[in-house]
C-alpha positions in Angstrom: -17.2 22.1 -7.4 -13.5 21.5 -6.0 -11.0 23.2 -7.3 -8.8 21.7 -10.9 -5.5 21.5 -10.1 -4.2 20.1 -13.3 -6.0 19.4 -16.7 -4.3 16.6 -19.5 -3.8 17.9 -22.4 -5.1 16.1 -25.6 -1.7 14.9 -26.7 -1.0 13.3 -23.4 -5.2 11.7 -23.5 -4.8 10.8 -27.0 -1.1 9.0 -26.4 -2.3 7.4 -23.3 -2.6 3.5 -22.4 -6.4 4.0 -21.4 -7.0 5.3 -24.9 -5.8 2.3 -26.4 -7.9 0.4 -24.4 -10.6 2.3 -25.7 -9.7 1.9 -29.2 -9.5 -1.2 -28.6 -13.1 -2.0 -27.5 -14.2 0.0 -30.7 -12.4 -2.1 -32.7 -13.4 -5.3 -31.4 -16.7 -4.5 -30.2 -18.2 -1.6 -31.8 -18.1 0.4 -28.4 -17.3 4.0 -28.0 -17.4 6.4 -25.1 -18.1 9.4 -24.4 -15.6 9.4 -21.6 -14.3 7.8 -18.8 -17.5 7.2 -16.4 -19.2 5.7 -19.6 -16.4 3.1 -19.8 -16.5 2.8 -16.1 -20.2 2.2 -16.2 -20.0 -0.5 -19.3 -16.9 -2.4 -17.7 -19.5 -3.0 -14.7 -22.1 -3.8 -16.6 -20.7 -6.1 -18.5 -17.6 -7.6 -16.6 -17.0 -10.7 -18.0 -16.8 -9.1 -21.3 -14.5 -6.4 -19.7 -12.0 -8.3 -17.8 -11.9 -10.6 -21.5 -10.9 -7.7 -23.4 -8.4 -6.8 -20.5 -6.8 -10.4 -21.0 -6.4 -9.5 -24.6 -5.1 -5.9 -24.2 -2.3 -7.1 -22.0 -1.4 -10.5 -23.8 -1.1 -12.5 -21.0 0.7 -15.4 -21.6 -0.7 -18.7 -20.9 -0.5 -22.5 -21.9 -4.0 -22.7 -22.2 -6.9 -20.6 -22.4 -9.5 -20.4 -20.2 -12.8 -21.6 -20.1 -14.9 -18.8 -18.8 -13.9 -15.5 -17.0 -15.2 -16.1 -14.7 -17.6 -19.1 -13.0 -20.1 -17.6 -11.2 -20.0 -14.2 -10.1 -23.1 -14.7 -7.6 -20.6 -16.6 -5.5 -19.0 -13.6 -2.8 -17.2 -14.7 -1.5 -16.1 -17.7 -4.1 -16.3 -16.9 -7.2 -13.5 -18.8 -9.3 -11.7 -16.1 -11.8 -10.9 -17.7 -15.6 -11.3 -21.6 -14.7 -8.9 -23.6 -16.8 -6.4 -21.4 -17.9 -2.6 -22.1 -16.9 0.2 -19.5 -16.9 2.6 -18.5 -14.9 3.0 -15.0 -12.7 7.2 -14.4 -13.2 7.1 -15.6 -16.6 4.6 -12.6 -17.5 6.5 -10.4 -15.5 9.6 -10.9 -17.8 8.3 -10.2 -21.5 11.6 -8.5 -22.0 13.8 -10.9 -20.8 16.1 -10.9 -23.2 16.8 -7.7 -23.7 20.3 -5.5 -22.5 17.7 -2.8 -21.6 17.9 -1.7 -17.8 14.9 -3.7 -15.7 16.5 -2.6 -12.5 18.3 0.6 -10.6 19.0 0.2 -7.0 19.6 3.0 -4.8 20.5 2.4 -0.9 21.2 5.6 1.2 24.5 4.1 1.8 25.2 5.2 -2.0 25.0 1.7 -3.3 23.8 1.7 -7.1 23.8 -1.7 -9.0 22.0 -2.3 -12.4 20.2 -5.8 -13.5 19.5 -5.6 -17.5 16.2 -7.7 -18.4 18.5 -10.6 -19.5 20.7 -10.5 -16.3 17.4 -10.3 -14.3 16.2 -13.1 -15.7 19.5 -15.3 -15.4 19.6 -14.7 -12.2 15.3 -16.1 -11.6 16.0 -19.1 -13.1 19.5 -19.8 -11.6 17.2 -18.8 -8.2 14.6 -21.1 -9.5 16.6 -24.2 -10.4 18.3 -24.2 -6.8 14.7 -24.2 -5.2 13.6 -27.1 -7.6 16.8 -28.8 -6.1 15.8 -27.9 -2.6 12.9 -29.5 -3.5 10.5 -26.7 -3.6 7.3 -27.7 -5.2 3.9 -25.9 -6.3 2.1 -24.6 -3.6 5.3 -24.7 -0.7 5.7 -21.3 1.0 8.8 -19.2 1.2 9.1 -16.3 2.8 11.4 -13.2 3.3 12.8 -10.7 5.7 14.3 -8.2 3.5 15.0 -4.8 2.6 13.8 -3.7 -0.5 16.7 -5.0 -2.8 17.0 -6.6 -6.1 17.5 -9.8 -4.4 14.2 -9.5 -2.6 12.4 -9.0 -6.2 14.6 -12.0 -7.4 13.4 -14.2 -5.2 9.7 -12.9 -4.9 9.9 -14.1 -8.7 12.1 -17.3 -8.8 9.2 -18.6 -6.0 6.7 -17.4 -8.5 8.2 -19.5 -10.9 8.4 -23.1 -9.4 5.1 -22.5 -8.2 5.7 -21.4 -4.2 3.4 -19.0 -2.8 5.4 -16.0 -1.6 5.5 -13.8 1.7 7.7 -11.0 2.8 8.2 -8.7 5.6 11.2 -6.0 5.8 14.1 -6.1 8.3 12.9 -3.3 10.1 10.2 -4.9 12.2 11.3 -6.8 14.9 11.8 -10.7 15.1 8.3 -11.0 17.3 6.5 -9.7 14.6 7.8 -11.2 11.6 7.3 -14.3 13.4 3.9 -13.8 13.9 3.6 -13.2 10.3 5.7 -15.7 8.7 5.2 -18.5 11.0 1.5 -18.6 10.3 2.3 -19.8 7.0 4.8 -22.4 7.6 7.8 -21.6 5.1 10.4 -23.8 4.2 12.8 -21.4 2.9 13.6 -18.2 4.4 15.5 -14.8 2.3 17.0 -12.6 4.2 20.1 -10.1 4.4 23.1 -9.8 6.1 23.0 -6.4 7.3 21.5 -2.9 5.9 21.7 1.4 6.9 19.1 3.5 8.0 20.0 7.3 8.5 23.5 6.3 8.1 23.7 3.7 11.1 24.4 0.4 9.8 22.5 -2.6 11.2 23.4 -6.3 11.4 20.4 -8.5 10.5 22.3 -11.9 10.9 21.6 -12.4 14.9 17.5 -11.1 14.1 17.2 -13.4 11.2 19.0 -16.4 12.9 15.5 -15.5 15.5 13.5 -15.7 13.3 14.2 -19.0 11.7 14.6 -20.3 15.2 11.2 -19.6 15.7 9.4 -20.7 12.8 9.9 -24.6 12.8 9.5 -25.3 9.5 12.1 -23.3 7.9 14.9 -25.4 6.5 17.0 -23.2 5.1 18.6 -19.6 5.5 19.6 -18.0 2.3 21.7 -14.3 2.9 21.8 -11.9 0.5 25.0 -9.4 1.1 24.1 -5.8 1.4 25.7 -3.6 4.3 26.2 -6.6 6.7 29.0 -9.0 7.8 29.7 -12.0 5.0 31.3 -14.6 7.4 28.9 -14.2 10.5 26.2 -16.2 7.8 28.1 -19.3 8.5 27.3 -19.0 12.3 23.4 -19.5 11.6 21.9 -22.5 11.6 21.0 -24.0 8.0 22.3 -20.8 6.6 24.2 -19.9 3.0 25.3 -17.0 1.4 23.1 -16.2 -1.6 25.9 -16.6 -4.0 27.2 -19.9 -2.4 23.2 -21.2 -3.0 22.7 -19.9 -6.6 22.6 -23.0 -9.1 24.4 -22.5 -12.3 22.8 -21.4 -15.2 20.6 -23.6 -17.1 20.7 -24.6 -20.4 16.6 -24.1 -20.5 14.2 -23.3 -17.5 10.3 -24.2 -17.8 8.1 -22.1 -15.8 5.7 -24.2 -13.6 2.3 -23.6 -15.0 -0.4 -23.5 -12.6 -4.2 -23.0 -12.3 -5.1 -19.1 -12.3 -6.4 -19.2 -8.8 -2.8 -20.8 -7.8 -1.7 -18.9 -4.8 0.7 -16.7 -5.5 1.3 -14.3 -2.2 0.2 -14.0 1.6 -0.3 -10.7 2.6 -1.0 -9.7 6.0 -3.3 -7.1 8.0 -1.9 -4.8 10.5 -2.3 -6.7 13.0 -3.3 -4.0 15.6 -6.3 -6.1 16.8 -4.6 -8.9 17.4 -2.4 -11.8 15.3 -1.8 -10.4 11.7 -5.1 -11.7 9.1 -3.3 -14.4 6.5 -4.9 -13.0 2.8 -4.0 -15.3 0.2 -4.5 -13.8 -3.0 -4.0 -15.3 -6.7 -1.7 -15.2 -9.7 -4.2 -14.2 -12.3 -5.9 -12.2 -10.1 -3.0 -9.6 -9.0 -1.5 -10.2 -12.5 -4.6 -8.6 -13.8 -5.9 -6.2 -11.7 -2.2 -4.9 -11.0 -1.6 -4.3 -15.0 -4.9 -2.6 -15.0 -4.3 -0.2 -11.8 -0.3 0.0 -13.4 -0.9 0.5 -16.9 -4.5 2.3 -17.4 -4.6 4.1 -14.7 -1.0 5.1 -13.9 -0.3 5.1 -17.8 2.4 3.1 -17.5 4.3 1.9 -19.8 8.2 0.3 -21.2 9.7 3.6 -21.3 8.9 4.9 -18.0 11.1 4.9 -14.6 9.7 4.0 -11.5 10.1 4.4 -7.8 8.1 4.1 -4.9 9.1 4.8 -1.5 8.7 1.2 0.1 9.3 -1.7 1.9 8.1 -5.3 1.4 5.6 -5.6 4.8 3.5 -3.0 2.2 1.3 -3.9 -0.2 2.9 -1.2 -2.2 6.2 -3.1 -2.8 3.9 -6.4 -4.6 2.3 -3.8 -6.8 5.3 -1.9 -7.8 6.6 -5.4 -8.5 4.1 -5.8 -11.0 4.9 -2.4 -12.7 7.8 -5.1 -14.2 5.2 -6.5 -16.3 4.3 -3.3 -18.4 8.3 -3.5 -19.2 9.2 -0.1 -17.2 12.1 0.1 -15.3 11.9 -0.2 -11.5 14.2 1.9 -9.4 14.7 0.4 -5.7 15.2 2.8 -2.8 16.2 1.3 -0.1 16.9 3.8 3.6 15.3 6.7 4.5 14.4 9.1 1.4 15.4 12.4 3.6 19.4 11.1 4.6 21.7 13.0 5.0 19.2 16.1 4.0 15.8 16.3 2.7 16.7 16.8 -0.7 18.2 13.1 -1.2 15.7 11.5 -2.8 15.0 14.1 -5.1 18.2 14.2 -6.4 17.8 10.5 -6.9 14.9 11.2 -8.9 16.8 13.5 -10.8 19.5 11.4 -11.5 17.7 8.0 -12.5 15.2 10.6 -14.4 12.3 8.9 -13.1 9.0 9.3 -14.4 6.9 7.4 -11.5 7.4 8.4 -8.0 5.3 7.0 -5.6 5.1 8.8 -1.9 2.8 8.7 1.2 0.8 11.7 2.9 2.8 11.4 5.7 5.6 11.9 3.6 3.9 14.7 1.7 2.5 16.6 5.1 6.0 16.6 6.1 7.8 17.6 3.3 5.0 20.9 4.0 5.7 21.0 7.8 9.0 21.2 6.9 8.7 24.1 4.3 10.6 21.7 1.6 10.3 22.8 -2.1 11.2 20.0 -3.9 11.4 21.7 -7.5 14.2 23.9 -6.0 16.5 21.1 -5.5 16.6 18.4 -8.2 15.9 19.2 -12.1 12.3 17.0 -12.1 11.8 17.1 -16.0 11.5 13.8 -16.6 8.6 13.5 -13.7 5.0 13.2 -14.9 3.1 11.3 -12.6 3.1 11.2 -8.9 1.1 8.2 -6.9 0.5 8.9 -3.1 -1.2 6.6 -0.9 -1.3 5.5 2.7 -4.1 7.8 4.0 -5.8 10.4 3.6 -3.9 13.5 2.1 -5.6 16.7 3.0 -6.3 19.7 0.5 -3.3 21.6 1.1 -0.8 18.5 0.5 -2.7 18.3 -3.2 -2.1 21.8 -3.6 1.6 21.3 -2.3 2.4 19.1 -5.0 1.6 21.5 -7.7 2.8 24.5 -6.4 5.9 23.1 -4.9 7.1 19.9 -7.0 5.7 20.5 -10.4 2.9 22.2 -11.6 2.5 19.4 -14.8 1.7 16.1 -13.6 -0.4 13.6 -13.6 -0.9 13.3 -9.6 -2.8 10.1 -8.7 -3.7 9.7 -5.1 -4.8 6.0 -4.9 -6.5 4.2 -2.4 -7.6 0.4 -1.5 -5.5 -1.5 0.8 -3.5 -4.9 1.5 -6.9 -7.0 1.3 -7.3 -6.2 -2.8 -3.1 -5.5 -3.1 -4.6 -3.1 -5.3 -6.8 0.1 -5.6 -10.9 0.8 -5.1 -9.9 4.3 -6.3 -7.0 6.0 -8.3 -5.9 8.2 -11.6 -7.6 8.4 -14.4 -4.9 10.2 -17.1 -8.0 11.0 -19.5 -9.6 14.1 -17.2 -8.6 16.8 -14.6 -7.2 16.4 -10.9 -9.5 17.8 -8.5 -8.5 19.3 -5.1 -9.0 16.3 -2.3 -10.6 14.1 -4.5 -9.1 10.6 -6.2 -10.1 10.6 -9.6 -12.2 8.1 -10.7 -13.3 4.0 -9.3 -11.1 1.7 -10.5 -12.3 -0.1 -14.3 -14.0 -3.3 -13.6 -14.7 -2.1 -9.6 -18.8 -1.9 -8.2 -17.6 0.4 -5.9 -20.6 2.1 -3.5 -20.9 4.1 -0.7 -24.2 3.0 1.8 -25.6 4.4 4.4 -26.6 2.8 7.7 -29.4 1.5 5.9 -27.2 -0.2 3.0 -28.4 2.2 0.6 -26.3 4.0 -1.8 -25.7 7.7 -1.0 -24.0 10.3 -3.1 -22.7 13.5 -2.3 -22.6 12.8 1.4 -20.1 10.0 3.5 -21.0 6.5 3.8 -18.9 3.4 3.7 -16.8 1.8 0.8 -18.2 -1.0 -0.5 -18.0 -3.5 -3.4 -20.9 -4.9 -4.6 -19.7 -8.0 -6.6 -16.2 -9.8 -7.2 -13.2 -9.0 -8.7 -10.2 -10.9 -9.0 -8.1 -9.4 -6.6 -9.7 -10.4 -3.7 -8.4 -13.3 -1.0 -9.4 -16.9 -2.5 -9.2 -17.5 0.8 -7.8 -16.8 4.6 -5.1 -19.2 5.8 -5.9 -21.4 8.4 -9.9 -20.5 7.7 -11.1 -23.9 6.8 -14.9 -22.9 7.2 -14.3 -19.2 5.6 -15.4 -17.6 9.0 -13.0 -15.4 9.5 -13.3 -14.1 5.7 -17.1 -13.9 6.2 -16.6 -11.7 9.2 -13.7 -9.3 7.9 -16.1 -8.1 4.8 -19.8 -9.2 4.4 -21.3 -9.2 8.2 -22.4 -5.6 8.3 -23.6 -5.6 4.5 -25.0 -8.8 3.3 -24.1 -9.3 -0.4 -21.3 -6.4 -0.6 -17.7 -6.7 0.4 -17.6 -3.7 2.9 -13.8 -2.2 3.3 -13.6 -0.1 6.4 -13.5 3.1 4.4 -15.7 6.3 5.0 -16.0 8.2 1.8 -18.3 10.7 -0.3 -18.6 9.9 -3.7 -19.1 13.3 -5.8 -21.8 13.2 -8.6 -20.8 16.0 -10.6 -17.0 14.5 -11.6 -17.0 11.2 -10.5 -14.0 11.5 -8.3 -14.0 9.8 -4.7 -13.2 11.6 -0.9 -11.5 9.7 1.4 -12.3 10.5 5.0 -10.4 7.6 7.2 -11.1 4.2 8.4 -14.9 4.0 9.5 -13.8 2.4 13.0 -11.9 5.9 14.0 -14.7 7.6 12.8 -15.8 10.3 15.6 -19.8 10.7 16.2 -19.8 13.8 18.5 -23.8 14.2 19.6 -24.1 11.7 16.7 -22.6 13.2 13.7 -20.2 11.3 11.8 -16.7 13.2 11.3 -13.5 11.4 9.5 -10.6 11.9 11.2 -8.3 13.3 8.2 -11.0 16.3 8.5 -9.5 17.2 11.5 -5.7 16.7 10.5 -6.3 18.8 7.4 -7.1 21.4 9.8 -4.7 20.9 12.5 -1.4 20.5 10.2 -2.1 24.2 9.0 -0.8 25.1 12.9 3.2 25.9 11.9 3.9 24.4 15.6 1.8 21.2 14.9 4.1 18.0 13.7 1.1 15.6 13.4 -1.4 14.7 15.6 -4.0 12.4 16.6 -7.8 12.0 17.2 -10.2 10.2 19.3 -13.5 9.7 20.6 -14.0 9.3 24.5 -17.4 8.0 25.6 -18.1 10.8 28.6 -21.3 11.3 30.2 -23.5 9.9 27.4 -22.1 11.5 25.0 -18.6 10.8 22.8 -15.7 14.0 23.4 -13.3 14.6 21.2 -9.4 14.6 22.2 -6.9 15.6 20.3 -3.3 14.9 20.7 -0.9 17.0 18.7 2.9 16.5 18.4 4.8 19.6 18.3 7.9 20.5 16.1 11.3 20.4 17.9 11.5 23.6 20.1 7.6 24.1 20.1 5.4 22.9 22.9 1.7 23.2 23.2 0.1 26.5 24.8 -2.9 28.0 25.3 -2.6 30.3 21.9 -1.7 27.5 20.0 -4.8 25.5 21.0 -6.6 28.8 20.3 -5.7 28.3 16.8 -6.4 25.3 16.3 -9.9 25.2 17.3 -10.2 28.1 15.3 -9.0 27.0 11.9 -11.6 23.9 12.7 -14.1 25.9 13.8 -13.4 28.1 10.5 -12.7 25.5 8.0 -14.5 22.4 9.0 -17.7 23.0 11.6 -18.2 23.5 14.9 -19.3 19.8 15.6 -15.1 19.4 14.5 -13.5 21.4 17.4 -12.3 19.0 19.7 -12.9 19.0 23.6 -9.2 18.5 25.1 -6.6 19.5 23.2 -3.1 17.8 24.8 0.5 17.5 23.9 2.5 13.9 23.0 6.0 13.6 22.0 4.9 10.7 19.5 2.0 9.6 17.9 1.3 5.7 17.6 2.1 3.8 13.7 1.8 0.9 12.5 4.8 -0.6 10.6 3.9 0.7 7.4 3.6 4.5 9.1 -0.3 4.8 9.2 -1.6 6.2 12.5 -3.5 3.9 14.5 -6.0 5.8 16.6 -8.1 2.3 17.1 -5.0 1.7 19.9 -5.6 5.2 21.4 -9.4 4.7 21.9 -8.6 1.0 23.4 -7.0 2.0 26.2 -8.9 5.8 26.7 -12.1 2.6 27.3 -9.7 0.4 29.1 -9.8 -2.3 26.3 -6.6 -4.5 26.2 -4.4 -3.2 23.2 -3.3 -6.7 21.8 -0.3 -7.7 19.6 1.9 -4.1 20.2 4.8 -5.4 18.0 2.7 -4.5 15.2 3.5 -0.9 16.2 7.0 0.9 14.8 6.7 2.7 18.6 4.7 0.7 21.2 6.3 2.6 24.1 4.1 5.8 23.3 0.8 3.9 24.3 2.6 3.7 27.6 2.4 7.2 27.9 -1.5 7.5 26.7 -2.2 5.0 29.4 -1.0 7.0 31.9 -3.5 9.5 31.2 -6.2 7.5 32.3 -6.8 8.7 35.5 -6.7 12.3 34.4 -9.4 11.4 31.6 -11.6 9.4 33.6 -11.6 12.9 36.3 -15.1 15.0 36.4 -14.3 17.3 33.2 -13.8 20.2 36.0 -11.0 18.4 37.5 -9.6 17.3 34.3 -10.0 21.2 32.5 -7.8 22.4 35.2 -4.8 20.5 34.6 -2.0 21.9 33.1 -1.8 19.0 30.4 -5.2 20.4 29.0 -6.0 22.4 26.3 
């Protein structure tokens, strides 16, 4: 058995949200549990009952009721989630909109702070709102945004929300190529953006990117510019443009929130787009409103006196679900820059000064703050902190350790994972039991989550792939533009028939319930056959004090698939023979022989995507010669540049290619 990092104690169990869901389901059902994988186990077998009671525990507020939970859950993809009820997303997210309690911090790097109270929040929604109605912005219009992550980009995600448009966003820092490729897709008629913003202390005018970006999408009839680090009067130079103030409607005397179907649209989020043009999701209101208040509330234990900030922009997933946090009545605290300007301590001390109680990171950012030899707890009085969510990839066994030994040794740590199709979570925290070393918790309440063999069957105890073996009402109602539901069909159910499968490799342990995460199953390596995740090797390879990060891929050589692995060194180290040494040998000691890669080489960078996840799929393109399609979804396209000029070197008899002084 892994290694219990932290264990609740039975005040914090007893006080917890997932307890009063439990008590709940005693009290209205009879039902008691002996713990959490009993309730897990009842809330699939029964799930219309379960995602009933979840209705109830939350309150949602509707106009009318629905009919059934849900209509037939036999339909995958299809099935219809609580036909005949009418609500409206914003107006759930603003319970507390009358209240002089804070509903908003924002923090920018530049040392902006501003505060929106519920009641000034929710002023400005409806003063947002009514100018959209006037705009004429009906149910079911698109808007979009290109924004940083502001109070003005939450403002308008739920004014939208509230006249019934269906919502997409991507943040100022991707080019205008990109966000075209996103945003066009869907056809908006409004675009948000922002006149300027900083990053590492270098300011950045948007006005001339934005002005490109409404050029290109044709259907955009109006430019609205919220003020942030950016020039005021260069607005007026863009067509159709208008300062967010100038656009704002007065106040209204009363504001009705549209009330729409729960399978009303209510966001498009958007896939990578690493294999070619991003993948349009279009996702619910009743769905994420849901399943977000579950993952948020239950799971996180979330509630109206906690503080929360994650580290993120709105092209991630991350930024819609934080949103949501608004709904449990918690604060949200907006960071907008990078969280390590001027020094590494920065957004620690924010932490410390907004005594936040939520901080949501990556593993990237985690394995860095460890590279880097940063002890957070040493710089910023963390007291009020007692729950960390990280999520992005996989974290390795030594960046769960790191948070316990080097940020706070009580916490609830809740390494979540699930991803942009779901805007929501397959696996997270579970505040009722221990935190194991390298292991999420628990499946999500209400989730059939699997993992299956090659065969489809389900494994425990060894890696197979995530997959979902019934609906839930996260999931896409639908691709855009996917009028036959072919492209849906093909991104989830042609390798499993019957089960959603996700693109995760995992191992789900018998003995506590709690779920490995290994990688994405297409950069899974199969040296001589054998199936090895790639966050097994960077696990390994980040214990090398030299190594900054590094990447792995399979080569098809001779029959066979080799293992390369690229490693990006810290400033002032470079790659040498003792190095490599070392490596091989922690992977050799620590993982398996079968792990040890072939060629070891140096790169100054290692391919992202926007949202900072590593994208070895582009790597192994071009090591096979495969065209690498759409590299604006990349944060550093160049780099591949550089991998591509290793070809002929790779493609050399292994003699030939041993012998140069690139090889390891």
């Amino acid at each position: 058995m892994r290694e219990i990092l932290w264990r609740p104690s039975e005040a914090r169990i007893n006080a917890s949200e997932m307890k009063s869901f439990m008590k709940q389901l005693e009290e209205r059902r009879g039902l008691t549990f002996s713990g959490y994988r009993e309730l897990h186990q009842w809330s699939i077998d029964n799930p219309e009952l379960f995602w009933d009671e979840l209705w109830f525990f939350f309150d949602i507020i509707t106009s009318r009721h629905y009919d059934a939970v849900v209509d037939d859950l036999s339909k995958f993809p299809g099935a219809e989630w609580f036909p005949g009820a009418k609500l409206n997303y914003a107006e759930n997210m603003l319970r507390d909109r009358r209240s002089d309690k804070i509903a908003i911090i924002f923090r920018g790097e530049n040392h902006t702070r501003r505060t929106l109270t519920w009641r000034e929040l929710r002023d400005e929604i409806e003063r947002l709102a009514t100018s959209m109605r006037a705009e004429g912005i009906e149910p079911g219009d698109t808007v979009a945004a290109y924004m940083p992550n502001m109070p003005e980009t939450i403002i308008a995600m739920l004014a939208a929300s509230a006249v019934g448009a269906v919502w997409c966003s991507c943040a100022t820092d991707i080019g205008p190529t990109a966000a075209i490729d996103r945003l066009g897709q869907i056809e908006p008629k409004l675009l948000f953006t922002v006149d300027g913003y900083t990053y590492k202390g270098r300011p950045f005018d948007v006005t001339e990117r934005a002005a490109e970006v409404a050029a290109g999408i044709p259907s955009v009839e109006r430019v609205i510019f919220a003020h942030y680090a950016g020039d005021r009067d260069q607005v007026r130079a863009v067509p159709n443009g208008v300062g967010w103030d100038e656009y704002l409607a007065a106040a209204p005397e009363s504001f009705a929130y549209e009330q729409l179907p729960a399978s009303h649209p209510l966001v498009v989020m958007f896939s990578s787009g690493t294999t070619g043009k991003p993948k349009c999701m279009v996702q619910s209101q009743a769905g994420l409103l849901i399943n977000q208040l579950k993952e948020i509330s239950l799971h996180h234990d979330v509630t109206e006196k906690d503080r929360m900030l994650y580290i993120t922009t709105c092209s991630w997933m991350m930024w819609n679900w934080m949103l949501a946090a608004l709904g449990t009545g918690c604060s949200l605290v907006l960071f907008d820059g990078n969280p390590s300007y001027p020094d590494t301590s920065a957004i620690w001390k924010i932490l410390e000064e907004e005594q936040v109680t939520l901080f949501g990171l990556s593993a990237s950012y985690i394995h860095a703050l460890m590279a880097e030899g940063f002890v957070p707890k040493d710089h910023a009085d963390l007291s009020h902190l007692r729950n960390i969510s990280q999520t992005g990839s996989a974290l390795s066994a030594a960046g769960f350790k790191y948070v316990y030994d080097s940020i706070k040794s009580d916490l609830h740590f809740c390494s979540i994972a699930g991803g942009t199709d779901i805007n929501g979570c397959f696996c997270l925290g579970n505040p009722l039991e221990p935190v194991y070393s390298n292991e999420l918790q628990c499946i999500g309440l209400g989730e059939p989550v699997k993992a299956f063999n090659d065969k489809g069957e389900t494994v425990f105890d060894e890696q197979g792939e995530l997959v979902c073996t019934f609906p839930i009402p996260s999931m896409p109602i639908y691709f855009w533009d996917d009028a036959d539901g072919q492209k849906y069909h093909d991104a989830y159910f042609d390798v499993f028939p019957g089960a959603w499968r996700h693109g995760d490799y995992i191992e789900i342990h018998s003995d506590t319930g709690g779920v490995t995460f290994y990688g994405r199953s297409d950069s899974i390596l199969k040296p001589s056959g054998v199936r090895i995740g790639t966050s097994e090797i960077y696990a390994q390879v980040q214990k090398v004090d030299e190594v900054q990060d590094s990447l792995a891929v399979g080569q098809q050589y001779e029959d066979d698939e080799r293992v390369i692995l690229f490693v990006q060194m810290k400033e002032g180290e470079v790659l040498t023979a003792d190095v490599a040494k070392r490596i091989r040998a922690e992977l050799r000691r620590n993982a398996s022989p079968r792990h040890v890669p072939k060629l070891i080489m140096e790169t100054n960078d290692i391919p992202k995507t926007l949202n900072g996840k590593i994208v070895e799929s582009a790597v192994t393109n071009i090591l096979h010669r495969r065209k690498v399609t759409n590299r604006d979804a990349l944060q550093n396209p160049e780099i591949l540049d550089f991998f591509e000029s290793l070809l002929p070197l790779l493609e050399a008899p292994e003699a030939e290619t041993m012998a140069s002084e690139l090889v390891f």
